[in-house]
DRENPA-3360 file (N, C-alpha, C; in nm, 2 decimals, always signed):
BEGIN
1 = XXXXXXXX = -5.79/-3.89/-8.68/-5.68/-3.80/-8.73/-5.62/-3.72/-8.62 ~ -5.51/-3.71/-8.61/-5.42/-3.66/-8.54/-5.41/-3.55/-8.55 ~ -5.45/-3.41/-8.43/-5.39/-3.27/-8.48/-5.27/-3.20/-8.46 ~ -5.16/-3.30/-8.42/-5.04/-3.23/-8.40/-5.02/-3.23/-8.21 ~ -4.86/-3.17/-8.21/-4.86/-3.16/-8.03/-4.85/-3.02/-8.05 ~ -4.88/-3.02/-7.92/-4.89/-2.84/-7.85/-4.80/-2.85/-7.80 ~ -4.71/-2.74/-7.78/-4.58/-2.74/-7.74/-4.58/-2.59/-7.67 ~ -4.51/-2.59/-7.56/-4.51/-2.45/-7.50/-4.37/-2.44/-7.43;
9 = XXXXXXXX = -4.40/-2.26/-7.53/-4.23/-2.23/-7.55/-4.24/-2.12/-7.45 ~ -4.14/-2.12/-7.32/-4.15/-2.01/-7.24/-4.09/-1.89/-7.26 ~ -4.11/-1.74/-7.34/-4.03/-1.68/-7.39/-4.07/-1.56/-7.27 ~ -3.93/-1.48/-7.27/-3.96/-1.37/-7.17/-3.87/-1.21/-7.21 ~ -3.83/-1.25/-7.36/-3.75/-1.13/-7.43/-3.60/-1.16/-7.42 ~ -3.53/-1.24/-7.36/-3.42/-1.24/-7.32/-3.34/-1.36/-7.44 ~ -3.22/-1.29/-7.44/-3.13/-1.41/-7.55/-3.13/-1.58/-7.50 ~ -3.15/-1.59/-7.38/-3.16/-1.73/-7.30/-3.28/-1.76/-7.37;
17 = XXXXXXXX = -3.40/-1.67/-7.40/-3.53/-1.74/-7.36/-3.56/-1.79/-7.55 ~ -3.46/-1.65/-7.63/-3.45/-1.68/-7.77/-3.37/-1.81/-7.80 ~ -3.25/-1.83/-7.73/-3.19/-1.98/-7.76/-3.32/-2.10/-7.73 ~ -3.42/-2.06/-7.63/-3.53/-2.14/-7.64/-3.56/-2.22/-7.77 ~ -3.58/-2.07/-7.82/-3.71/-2.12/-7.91/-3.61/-2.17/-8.04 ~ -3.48/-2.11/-8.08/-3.44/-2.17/-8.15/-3.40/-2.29/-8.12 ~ -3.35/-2.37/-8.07/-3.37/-2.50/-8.03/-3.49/-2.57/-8.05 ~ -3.60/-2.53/-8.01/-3.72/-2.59/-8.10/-3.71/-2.59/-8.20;
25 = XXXXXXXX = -3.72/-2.47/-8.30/-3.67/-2.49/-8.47/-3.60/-2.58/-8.48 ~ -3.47/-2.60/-8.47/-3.39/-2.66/-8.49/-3.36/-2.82/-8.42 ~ -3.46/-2.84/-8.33/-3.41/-2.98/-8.27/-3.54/-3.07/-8.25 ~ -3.67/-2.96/-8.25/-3.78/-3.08/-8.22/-3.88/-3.04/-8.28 ~ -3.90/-2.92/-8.38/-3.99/-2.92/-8.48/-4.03/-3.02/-8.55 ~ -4.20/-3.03/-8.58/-4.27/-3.17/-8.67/-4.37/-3.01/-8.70 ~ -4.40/-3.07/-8.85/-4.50/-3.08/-8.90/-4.64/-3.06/-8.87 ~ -4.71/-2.98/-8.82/-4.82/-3.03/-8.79/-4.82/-2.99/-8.61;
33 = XXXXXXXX = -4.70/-2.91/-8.57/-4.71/-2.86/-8.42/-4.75/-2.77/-8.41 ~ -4.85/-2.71/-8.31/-4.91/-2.56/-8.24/-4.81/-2.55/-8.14 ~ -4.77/-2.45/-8.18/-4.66/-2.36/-8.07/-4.74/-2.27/-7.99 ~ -4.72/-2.28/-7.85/-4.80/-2.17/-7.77/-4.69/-2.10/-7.68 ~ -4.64/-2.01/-7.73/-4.56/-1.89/-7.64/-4.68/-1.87/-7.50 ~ -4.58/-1.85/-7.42/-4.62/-1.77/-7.26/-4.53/-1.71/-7.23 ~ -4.55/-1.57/-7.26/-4.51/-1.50/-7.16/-4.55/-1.43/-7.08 ~ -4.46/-1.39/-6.94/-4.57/-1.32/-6.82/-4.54/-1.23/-6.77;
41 = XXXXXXXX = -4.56/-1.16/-6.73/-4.59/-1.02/-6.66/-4.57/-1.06/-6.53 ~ -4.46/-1.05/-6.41/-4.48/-1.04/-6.32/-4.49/-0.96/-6.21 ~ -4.61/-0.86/-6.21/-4.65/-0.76/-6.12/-4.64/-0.77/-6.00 ~ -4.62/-0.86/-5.91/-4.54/-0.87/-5.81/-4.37/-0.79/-5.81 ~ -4.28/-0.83/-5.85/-4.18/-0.86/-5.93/-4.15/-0.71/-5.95 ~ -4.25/-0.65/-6.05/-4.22/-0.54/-6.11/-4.21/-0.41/-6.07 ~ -4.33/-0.39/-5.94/-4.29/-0.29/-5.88/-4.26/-0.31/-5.70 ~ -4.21/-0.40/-5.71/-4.14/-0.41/-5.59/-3.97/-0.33/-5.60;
49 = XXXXXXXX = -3.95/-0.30/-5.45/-3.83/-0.21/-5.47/-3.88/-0.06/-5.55 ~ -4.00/-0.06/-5.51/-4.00/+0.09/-5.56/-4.07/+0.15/-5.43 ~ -4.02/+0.19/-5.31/-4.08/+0.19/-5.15/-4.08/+0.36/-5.17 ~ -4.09/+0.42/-5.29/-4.08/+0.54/-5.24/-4.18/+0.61/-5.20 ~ -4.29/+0.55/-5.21/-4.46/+0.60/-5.12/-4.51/+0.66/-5.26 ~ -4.51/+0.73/-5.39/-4.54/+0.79/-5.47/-4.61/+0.73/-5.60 ~ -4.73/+0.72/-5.53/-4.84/+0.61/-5.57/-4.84/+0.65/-5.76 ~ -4.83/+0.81/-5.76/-4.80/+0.82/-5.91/-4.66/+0.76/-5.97;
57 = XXXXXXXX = -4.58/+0.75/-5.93/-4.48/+0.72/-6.00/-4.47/+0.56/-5.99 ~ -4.52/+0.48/-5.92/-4.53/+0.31/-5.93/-4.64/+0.31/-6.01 ~ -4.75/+0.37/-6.08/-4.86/+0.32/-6.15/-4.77/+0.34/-6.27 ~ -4.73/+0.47/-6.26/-4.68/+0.51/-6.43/-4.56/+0.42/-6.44 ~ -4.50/+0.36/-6.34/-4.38/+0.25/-6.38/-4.44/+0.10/-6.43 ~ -4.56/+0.10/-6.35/-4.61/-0.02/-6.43/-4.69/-0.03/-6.48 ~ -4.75/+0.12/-6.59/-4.82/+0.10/-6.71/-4.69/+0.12/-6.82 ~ -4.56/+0.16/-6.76/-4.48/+0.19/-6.90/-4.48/-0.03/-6.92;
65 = XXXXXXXX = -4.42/-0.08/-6.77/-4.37/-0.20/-6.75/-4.49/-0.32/-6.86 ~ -4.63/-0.25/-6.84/-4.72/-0.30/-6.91/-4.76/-0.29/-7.09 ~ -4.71/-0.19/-7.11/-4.72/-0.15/-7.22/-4.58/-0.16/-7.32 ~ -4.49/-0.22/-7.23/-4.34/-0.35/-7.29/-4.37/-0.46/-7.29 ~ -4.48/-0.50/-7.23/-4.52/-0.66/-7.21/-4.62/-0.66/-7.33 ~ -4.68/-0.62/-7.37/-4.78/-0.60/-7.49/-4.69/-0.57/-7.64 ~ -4.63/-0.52/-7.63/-4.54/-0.51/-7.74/-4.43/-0.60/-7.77 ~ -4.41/-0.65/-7.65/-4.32/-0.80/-7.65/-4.39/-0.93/-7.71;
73 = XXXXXXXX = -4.54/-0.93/-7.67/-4.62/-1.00/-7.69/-4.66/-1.00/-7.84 ~ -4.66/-0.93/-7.90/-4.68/-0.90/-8.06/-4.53/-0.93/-8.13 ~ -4.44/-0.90/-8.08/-4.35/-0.92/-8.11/-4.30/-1.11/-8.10 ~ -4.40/-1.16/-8.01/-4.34/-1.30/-8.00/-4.43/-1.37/-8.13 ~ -4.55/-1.29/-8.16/-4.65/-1.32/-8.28/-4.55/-1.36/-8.38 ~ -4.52/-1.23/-8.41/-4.43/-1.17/-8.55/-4.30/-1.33/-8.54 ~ -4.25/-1.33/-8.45/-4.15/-1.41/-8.47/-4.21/-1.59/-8.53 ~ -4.32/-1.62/-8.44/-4.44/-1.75/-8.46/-4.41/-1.70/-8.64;
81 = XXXXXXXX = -4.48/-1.63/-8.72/-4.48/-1.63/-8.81/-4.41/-1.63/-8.94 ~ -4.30/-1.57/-8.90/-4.13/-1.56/-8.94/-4.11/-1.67/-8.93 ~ -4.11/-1.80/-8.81/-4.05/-1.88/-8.84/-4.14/-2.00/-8.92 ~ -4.25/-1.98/-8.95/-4.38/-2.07/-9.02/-4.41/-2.17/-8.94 ~ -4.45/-2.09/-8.82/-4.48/-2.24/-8.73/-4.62/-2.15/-8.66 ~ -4.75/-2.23/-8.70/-4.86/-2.26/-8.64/-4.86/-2.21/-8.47 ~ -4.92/-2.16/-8.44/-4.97/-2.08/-8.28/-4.99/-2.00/-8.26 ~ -4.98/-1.95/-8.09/-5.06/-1.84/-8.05/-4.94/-1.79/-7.96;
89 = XXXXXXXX = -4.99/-1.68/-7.89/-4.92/-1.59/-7.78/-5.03/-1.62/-7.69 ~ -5.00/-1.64/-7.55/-5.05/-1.61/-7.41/-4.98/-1.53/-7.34 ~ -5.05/-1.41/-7.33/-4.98/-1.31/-7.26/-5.05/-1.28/-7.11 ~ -4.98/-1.31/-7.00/-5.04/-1.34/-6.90/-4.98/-1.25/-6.76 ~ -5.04/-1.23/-6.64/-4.96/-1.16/-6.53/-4.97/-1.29/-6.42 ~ -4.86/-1.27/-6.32/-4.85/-1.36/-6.23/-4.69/-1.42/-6.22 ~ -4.72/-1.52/-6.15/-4.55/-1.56/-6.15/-4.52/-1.66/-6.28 ~ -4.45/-1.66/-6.33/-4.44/-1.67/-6.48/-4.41/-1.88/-6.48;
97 = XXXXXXXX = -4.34/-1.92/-6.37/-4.35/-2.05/-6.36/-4.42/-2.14/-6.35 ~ -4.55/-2.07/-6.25/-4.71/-2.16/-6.23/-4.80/-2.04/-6.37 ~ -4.77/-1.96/-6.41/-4.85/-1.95/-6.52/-4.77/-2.03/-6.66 ~ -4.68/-2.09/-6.67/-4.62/-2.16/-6.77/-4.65/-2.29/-6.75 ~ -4.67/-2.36/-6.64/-4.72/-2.49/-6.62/-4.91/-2.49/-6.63 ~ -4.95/-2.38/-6.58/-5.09/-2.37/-6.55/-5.14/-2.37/-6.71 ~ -5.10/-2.29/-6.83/-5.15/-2.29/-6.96/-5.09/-2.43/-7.03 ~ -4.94/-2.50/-6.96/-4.97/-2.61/-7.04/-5.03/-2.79/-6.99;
105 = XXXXXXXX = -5.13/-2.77/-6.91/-5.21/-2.81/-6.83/-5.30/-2.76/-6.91 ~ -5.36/-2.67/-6.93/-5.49/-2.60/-7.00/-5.47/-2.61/-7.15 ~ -5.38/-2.65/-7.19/-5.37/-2.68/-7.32/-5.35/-2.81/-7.36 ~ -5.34/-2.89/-7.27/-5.26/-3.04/-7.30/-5.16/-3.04/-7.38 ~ -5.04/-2.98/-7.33/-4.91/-2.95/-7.43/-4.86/-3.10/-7.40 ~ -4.78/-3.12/-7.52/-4.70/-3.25/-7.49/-4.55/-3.20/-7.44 ~ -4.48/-3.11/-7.38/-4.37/-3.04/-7.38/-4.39/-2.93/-7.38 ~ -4.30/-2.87/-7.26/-4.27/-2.77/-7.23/-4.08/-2.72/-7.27;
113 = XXXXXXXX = -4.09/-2.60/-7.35/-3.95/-2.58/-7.36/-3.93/-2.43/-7.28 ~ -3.79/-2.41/-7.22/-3.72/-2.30/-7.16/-3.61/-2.26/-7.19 ~ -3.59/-2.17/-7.14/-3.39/-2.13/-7.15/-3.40/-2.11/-6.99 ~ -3.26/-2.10/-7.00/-3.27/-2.09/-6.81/-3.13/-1.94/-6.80 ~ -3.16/-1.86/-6.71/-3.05/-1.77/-6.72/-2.88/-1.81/-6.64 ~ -2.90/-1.95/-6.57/-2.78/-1.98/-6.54/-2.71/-1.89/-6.42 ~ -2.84/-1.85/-6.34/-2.80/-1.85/-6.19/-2.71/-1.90/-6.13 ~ -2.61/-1.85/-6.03/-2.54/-1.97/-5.94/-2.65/-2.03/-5.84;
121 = XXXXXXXX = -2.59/-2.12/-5.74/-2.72/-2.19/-5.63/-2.75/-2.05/-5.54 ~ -2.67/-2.00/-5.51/-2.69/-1.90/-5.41/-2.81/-1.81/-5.44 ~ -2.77/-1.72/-5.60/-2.89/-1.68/-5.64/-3.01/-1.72/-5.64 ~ -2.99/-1.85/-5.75/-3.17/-1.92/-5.77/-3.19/-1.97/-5.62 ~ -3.12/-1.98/-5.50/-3.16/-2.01/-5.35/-3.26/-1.92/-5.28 ~ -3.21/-1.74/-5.33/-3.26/-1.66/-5.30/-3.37/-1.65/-5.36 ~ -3.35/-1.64/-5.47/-3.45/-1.52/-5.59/-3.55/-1.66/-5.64 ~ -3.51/-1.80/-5.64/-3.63/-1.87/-5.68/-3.57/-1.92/-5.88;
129 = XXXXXXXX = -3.61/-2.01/-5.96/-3.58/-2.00/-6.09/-3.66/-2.07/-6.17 ~ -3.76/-2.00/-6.26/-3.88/-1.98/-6.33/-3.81/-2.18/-6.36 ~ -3.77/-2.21/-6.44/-3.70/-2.32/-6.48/-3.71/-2.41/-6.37 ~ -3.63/-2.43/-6.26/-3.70/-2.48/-6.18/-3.78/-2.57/-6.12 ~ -3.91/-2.42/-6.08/-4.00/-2.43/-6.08/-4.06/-2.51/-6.19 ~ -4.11/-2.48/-6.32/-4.12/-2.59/-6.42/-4.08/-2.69/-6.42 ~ -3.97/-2.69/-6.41/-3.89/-2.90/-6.39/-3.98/-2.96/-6.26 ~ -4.01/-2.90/-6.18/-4.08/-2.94/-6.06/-4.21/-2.97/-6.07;
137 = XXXXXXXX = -4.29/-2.87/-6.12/-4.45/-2.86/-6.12/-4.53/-2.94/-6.24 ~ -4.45/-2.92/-6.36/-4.53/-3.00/-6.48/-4.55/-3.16/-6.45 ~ -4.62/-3.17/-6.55/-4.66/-3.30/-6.53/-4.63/-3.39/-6.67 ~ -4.58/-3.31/-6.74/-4.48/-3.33/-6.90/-4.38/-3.29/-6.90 ~ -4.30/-3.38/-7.00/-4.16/-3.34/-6.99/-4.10/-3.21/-7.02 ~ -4.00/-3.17/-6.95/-3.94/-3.02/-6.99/-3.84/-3.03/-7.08 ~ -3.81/-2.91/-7.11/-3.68/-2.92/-7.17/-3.58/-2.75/-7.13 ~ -3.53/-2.82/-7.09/-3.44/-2.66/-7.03/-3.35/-2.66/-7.12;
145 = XXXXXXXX = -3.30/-2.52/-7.19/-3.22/-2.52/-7.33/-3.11/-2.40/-7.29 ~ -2.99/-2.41/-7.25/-2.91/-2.35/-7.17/-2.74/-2.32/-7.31 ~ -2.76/-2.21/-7.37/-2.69/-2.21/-7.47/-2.56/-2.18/-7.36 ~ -2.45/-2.27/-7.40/-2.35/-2.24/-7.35/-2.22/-2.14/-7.35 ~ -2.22/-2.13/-7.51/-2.16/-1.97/-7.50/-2.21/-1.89/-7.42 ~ -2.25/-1.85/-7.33/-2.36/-1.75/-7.23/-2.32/-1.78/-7.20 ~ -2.25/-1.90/-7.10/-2.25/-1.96/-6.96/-2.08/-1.96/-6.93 ~ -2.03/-2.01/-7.01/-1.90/-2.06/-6.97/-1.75/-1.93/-7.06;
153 = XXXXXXXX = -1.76/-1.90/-7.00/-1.64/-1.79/-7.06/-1.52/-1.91/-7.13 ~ -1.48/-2.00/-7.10/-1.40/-2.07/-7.16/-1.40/-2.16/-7.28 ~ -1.52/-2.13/-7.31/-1.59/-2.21/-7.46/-1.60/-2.09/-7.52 ~ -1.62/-1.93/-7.51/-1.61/-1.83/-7.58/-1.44/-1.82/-7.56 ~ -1.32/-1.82/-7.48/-1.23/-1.80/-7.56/-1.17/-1.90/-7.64 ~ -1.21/-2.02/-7.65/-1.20/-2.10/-7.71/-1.22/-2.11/-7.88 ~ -1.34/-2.06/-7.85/-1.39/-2.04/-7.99/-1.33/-1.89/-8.07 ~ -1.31/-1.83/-7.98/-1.24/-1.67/-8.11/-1.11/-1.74/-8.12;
161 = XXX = -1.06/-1.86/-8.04/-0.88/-1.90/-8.12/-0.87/-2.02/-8.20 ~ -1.01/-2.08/-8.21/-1.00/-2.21/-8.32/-1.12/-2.18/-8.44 ~ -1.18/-2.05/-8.41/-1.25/-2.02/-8.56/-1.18/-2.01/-8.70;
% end
């Protein structure tokens, strides 16, 4: 008997990462799937750019930073349940791309889904892009889910003059 695919949804609070998961709902939901949210904390990331020597005020920046990642974390529960779909939350610290390949490795997901925020090259050249990195490192197929109203200003004025 068959217990369904594991599927891992990379969410990180953001409308890109929510077009994620609705595209799952909506495009590759079955019956019988475990949904495993990751999302990650990246403490590197978080308090970097804070060089002002004031060892109190970078802790208290990243216990507030930590104590949003926990509440996000419950909050990605709540939504699992809302939408009646079977799984868990992984809430994790590190760099959010080898921890989203590393749990779905450790889970034997059949798919990985993402949103991507639609960096230009120059950016994701600099800064690196969680997305990516996932297209690169998995060993299962991805799915990058890139809602295009977000992206292209010309399909938003398009659409407020043909609605």
């Amino acid at each position: 008997m068959e217990d369904g695919r594991t599927i891992i949804v990379a969410l990180d609070g953001s409308h890109h990462s929510d077009y994620a998961f609705d595209w799952y709902l909506n495009n590759s939901k079955k019956d019988g799937d475990n949904v495993v949210i990751v999302t990650c904390f990246d403490k590197h990331h978080a308090h970097h750019g804070h060089g002002s020597g004031n060892v109190h005020e970078v802790t208290t920046k990243l216990q507030t930073d930590l104590d949003t990642h926990k509440s996000q974390a419950e909050s990605f529960k709540e939504k699992l349940r809302l939408a009646g779909v079977k799984g868990d939350v992984v809430a994790s610290a590190g760099k959010p791309g080898e921890v989203v390949v590393h749990v779905a490795s450790e889970r034997n997901a059949s798919m990985i889904i993402c949103g991507t925020r639609g960096h230009g090259a120059i950016r994701r050249t600099l800064m690196g892009s969680i997305s990516n990195y996932i297209v690169h490192h998995s060993t299962i197929p991805v799915v990058v889910c890139r809602n295009k109203a977000h992206h292209n200003p010309a399909n938003e004025h398009h659409n407020k003059h043909h609605s």
